[in-house]
DRENFI-111955 format. One record per atom (N, C-alpha, C, CB): x, y, z; residue in one letter. Coordinates in steps of 0.05 Angstrom, whole numbers, plus 5000, padded with zeros to 4 digits. Glycine has a CB too. Example, Ala and Ser with C-alpha at 12.3 -4.5 7.8 and 13.67 -1.06 7.14 Angstrom:
BEGIN
526448865156A
524649105156A
526449345156A
522649115181A
525749555142S
527349795143S
525850015157S
528249885114S
***
This chain:
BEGIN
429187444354X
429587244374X
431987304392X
429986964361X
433787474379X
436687454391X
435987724406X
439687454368X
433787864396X
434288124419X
431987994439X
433288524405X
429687864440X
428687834458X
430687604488X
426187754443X
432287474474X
434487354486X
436387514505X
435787264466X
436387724488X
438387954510X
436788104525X
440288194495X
434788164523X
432888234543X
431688084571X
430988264529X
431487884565X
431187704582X
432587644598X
430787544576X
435387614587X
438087604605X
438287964626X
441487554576X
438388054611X
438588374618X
437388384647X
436688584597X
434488264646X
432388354662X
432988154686X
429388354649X
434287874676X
435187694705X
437187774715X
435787394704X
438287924700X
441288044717X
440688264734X
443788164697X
438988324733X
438688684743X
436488614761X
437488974715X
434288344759X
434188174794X
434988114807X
433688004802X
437388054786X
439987934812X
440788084830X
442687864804X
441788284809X
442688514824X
440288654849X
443388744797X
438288664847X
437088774863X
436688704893X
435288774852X
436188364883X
436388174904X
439488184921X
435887874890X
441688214907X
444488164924X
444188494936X
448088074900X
444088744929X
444288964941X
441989014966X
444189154919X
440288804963X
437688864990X
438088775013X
434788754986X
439988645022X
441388505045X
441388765063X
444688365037X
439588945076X
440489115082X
439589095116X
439789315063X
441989115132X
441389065165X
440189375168X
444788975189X
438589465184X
437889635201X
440089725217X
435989555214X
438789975228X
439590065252X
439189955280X
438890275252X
436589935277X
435889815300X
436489505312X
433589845298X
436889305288X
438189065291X
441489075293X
437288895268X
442389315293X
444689315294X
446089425324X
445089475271X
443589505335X
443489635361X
442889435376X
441689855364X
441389275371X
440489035382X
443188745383X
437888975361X
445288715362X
446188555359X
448988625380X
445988505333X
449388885384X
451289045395X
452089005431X
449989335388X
451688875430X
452988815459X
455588825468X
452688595465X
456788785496X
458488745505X
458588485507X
458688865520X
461288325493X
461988075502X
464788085515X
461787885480X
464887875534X
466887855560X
467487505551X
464887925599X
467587425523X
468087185514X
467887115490X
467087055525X
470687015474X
470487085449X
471786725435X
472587415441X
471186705416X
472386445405X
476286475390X
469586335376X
476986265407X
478886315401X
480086165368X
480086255426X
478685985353X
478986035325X
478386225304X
478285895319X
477886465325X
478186695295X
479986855302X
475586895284X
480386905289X
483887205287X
482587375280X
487087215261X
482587605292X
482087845278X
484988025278X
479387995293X
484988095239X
486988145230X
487488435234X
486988055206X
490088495239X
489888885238X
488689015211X
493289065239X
488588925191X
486988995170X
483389125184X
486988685150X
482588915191X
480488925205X
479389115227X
480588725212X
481489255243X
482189425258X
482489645257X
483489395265X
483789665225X
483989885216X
481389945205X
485989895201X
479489785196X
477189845181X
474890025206X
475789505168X
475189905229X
474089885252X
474390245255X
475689645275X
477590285255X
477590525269X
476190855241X
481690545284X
477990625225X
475790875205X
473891005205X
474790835187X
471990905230X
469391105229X
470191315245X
466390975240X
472491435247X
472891625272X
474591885246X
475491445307X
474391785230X
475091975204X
471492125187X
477291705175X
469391925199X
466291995191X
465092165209X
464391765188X
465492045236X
463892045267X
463892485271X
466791795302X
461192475288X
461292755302X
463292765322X
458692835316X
464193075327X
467093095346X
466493445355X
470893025321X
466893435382X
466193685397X
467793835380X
466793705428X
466694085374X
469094285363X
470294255333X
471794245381X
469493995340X
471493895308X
474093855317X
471794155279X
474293755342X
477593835345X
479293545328X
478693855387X
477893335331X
478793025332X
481892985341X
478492895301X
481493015370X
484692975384X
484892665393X
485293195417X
482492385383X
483292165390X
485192035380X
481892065390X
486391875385X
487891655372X
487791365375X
489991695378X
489191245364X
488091005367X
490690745362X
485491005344X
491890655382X
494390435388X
492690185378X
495590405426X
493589995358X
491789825340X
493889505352X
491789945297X
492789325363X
493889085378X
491988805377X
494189185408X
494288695353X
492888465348X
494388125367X
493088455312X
493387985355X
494287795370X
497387785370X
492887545361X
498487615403X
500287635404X
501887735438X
500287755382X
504487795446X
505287835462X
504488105471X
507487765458X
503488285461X
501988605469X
499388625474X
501988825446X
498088325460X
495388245470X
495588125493X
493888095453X
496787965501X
496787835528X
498388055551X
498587515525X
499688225535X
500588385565X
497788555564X
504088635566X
495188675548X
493388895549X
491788715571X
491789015518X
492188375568X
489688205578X
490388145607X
489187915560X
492488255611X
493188235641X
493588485663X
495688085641X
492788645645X
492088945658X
489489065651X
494089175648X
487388945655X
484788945653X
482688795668X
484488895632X
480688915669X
478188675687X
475688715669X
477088785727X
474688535672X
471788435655X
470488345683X
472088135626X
467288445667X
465588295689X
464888385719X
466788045691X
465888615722X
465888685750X
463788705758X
466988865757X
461288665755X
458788635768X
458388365773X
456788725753X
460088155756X
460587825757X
462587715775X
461587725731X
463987895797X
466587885803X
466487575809X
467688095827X
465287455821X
464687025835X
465686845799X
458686895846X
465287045781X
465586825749X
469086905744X
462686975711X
470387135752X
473287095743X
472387085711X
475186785756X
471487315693X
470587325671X
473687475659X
467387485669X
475087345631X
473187245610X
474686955627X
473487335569X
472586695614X
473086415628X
475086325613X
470786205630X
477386205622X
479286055608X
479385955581X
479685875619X
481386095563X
480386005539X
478286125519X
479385795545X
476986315528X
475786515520X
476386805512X
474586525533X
478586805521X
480387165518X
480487205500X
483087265526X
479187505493X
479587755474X
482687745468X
478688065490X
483687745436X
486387775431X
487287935409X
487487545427X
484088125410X
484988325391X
484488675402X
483088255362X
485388765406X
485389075419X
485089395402X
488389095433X
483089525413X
484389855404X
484590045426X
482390025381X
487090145434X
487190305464X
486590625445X
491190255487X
484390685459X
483590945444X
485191145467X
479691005438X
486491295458X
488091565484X
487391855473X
492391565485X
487892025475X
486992305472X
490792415472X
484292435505X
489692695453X
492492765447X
492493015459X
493392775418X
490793075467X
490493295488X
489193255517X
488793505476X
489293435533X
488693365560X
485393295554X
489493635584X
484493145581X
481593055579X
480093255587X
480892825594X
478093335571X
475693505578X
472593345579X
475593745555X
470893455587X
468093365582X
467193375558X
466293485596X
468493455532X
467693485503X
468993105494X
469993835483X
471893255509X
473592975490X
471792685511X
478792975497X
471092695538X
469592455539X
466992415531X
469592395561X
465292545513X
463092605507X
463892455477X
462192925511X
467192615460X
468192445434X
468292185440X
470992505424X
470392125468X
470491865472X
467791595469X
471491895497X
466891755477X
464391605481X
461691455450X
462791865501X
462391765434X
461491685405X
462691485385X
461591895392X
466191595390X
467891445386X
466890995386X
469791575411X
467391045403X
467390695423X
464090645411X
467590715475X
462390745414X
459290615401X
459790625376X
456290785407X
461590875358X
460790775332X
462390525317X
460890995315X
465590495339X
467090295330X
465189985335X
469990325346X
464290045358X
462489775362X
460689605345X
460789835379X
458589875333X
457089855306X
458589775284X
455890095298X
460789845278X
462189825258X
462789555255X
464189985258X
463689435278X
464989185288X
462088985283X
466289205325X
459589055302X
458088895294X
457688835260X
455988965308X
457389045256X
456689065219X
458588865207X
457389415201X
460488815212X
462388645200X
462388375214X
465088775201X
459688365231X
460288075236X
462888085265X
461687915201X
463688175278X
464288135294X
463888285327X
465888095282X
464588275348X
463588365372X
466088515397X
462088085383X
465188625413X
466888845429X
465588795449X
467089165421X
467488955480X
467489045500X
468289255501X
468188935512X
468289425511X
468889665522X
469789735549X
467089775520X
472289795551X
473689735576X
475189925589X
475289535572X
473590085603X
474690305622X
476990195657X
471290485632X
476690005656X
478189865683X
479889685671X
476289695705X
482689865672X
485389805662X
487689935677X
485489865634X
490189845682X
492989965694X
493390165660X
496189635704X
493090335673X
492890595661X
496490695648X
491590815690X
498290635678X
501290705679X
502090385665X
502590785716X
500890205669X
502889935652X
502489985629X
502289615655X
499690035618X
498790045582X
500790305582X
494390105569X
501190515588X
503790755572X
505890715572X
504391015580X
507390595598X
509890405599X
510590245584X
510090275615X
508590055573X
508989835555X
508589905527X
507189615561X
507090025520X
507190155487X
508890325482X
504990305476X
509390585500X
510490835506X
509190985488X
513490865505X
507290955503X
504791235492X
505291455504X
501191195499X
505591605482X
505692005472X
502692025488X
505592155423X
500191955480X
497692005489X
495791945512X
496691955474X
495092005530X
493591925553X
491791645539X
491592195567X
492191355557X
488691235543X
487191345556X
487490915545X
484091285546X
481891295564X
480891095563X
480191465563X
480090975550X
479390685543X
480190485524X
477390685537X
479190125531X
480589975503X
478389905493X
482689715504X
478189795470X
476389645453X
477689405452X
475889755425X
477289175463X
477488915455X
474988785437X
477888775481X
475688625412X
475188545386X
474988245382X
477188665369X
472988165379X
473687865375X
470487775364X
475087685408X
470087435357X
468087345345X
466787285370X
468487135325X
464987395384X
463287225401X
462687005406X
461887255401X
463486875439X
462386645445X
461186675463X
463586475447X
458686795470X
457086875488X
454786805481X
457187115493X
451986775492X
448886795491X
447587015502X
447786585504X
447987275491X
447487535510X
444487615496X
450387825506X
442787645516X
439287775512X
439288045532X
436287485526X
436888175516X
436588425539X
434288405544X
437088725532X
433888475570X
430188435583X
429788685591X
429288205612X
426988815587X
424889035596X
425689005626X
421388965589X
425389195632X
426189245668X
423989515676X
430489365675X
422589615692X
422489875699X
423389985712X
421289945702X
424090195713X
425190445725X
426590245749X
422590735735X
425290175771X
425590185797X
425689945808X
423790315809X
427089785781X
428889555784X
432189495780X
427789405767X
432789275787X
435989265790X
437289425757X
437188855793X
439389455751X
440189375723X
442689315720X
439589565704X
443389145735X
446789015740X
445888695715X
447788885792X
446888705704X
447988535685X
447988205698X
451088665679X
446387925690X
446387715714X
447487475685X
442487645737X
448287185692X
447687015686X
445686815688X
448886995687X
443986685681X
442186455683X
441886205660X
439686585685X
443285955668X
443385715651X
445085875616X
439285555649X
446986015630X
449586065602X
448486255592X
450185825575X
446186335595X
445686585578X
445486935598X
442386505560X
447287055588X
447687335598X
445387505598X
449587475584X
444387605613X
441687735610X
442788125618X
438987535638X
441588305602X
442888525600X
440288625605X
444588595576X
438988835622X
437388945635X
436789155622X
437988975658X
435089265605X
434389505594X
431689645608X
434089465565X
431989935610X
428990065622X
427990145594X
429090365648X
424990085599X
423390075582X
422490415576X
421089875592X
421790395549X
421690675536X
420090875552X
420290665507X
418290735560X
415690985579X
417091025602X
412090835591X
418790835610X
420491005635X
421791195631X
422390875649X
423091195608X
425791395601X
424891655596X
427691305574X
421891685587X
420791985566X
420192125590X
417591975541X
421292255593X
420392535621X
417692655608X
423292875625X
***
């Protein structure tokens, strides 16, 4: 009786277990969930702990050469967040919305810079870089922008960065309604609003296959 007892238990535990380890997101929902947001809620903090988790995939990620000359300036909330948020623009296809809207600002940062001069390899790293931190970010439940239009000479002045940036990662919990719609080829694909929800323009697969 007492071994069929431990068996029984045995076998609900090791459902359990099966059931808690199958939570498993895709790739493709993860690509999907991955947007750019230009508006974030301001009751969550995202901690430098968190940041640091973020940049860790650049210790996994492919890298031209193998050289890995990125780096990464880690800026959480606070007086270095509000100076990154005032040398930056969001939304520039939105310029009439003055994006992000009051009360909405990104207050967590990663200024990715290069420790060597910029080549077409290291913006090619850059570039793997910033999508896989993004993924990473989504995976954890939270959301990014990607932000090439920034005072370039205030962000090195103000940190006193050794390293060129090229881009920031701003970090935060999304407060956005962002969808992507089918487009073909030989339509707009500038980024619109309609009744609060962000609509993100994708060309459809049969366009793209040469």
């Amino acid at each position: 009786m007492a071994d069929g007892y431990l068996e029984k238990r045995m076998e609900e535990f090791s459902s359990s277990s099966r059931k808690s380890t199958s939570k498993h997101v895709s790739l493709d929902a993860l690509f999907e969930k991955n947007r750019s947001y230009r508006g974030y809620k301001k009751d969550f903090v995202v901690k430098r702990d968190m940041l640091e988790r973020i940049v860790n995939v650049n210790t996994k990620i492919a890298s031209g050469k193998n050289q890995q000359v990125l780096r990464f300036k880690l800026v959480t909330k606070g007086e270095d967040a509000d100076f990154i948020l005032n040398n930056i623009k969001l939304g520039g296809m939105l310029p009439e919305l003055h994006l992000p809207y009051e009360g909405t600002e990104p207050e967590a940062f990663i200024i990715v810079c290069t420790s060597v001069p910029e080549t077409k390899i290291i913006d090619i790293d850059l570039g793997i870089s910033l999508q896989s931190m993004s993924l990473k970010a989504t995976e954890m439940g939270l959301n990014c922008v990607m932000i090439c239009a920034f005072n370039k000479a205030n962000i090195v002045e103000h940190f006193d960065l050794k390293c060129e940036p090229l881009a920031i990662l701003a970090v935060g919990k999304g407060a956005e309604n962002i969808k992507l719609k089918q487009i073909s080829v030989d339509e707009s694909r500038a980024y619109y609003r309609v009744d609060g929800v962000h609509y993100v323009p994708k060309v459809k697969l049969e366009d793209i296959i040469l």
